[in-house]
C-alpha positions as CSV (number, residue, x, y, z in Angstrom):
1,X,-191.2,163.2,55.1
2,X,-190.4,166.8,55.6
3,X,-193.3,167.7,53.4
4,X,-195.6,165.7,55.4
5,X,-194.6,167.4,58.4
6,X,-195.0,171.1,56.9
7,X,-198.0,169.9,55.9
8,X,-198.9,168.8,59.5
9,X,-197.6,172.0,60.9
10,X,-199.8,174.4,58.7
11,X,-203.2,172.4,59.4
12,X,-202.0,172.7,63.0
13,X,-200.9,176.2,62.9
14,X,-204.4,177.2,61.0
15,X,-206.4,175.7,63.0
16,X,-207.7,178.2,65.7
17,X,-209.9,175.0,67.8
18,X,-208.2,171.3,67.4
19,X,-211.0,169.1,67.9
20,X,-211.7,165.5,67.4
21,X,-214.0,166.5,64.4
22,X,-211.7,168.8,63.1
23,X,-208.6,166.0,62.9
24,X,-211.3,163.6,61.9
25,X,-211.8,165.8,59.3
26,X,-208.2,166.4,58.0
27,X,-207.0,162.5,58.1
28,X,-210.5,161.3,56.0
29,X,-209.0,163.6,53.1
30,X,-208.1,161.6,50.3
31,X,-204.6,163.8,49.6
32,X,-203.9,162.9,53.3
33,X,-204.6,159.4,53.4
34,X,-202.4,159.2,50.2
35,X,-199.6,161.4,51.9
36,X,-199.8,159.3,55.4
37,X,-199.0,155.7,53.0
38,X,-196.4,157.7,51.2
39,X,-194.9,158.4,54.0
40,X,-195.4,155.2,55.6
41,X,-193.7,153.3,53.0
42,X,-191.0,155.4,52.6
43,X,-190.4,155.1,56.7
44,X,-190.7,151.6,56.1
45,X,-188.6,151.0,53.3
46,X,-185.6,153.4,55.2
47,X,-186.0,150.8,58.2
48,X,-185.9,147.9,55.6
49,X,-182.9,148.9,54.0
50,X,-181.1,149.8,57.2
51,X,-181.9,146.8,59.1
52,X,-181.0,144.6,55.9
53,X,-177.2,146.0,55.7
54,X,-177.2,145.6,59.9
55,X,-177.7,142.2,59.7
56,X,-175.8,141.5,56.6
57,X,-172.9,143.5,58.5
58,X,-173.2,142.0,61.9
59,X,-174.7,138.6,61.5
60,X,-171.6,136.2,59.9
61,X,-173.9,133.3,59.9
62,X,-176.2,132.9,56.1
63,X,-178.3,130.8,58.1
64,X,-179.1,133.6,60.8
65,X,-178.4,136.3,58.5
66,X,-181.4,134.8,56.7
67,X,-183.4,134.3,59.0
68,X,-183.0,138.1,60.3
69,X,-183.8,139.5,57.4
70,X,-186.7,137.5,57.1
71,X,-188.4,138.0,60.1
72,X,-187.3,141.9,59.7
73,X,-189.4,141.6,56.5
74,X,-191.9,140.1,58.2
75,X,-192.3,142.4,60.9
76,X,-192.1,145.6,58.4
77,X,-194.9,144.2,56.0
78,X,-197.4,143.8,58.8
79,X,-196.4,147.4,59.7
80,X,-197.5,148.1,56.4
81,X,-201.0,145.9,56.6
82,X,-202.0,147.6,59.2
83,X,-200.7,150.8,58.9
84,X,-202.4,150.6,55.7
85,X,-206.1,149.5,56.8
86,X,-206.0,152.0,59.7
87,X,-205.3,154.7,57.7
88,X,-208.2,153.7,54.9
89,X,-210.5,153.3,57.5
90,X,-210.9,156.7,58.8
């Protein structure tokens, strides 16, 4: 993740005029389309294995547990769907 954001940075910092073309540009890229999902799953799979040992800390009851960690899973893959399509389709 720090990569992606030094990589951020210098298109930032090199640019002399940000435009809508210009970020248009940079995020229909191939290497940062690829980067972006990198980076998306490994935010998402740091929130997935966070949020897994929360519950299995905090939540005493399977049944809830379960249930927690389902709809955590849930939640976290349609992150990744979309994040996923809106980040092919630019």
């Amino acid at each position: 993740m720090l990569l992606y954001i030094v990589y951020i940075s210098i298109f930032i910092i090199s640019s002399n005029n940000l435009s809508y073309d210009r970020w248009y540009d940079f995020f229909s890229k191939n290497t940062t389309k690829i980067f972006s999902i990198m980076v998306l799953l490994s935010a998402l799979s740091h929130a997935w294995i966070g949020m897994r040992h929360i519950l299995e800390d905090y939540i005493t009851l399977p049944i809830l547990r379960q249930l927690g960690v389902w709809i955590t899973g849930s939640i976290l893959f349609i992150y990744l769907f979309f994040g996923m399509i809106i980040i092919w389709s630019v």
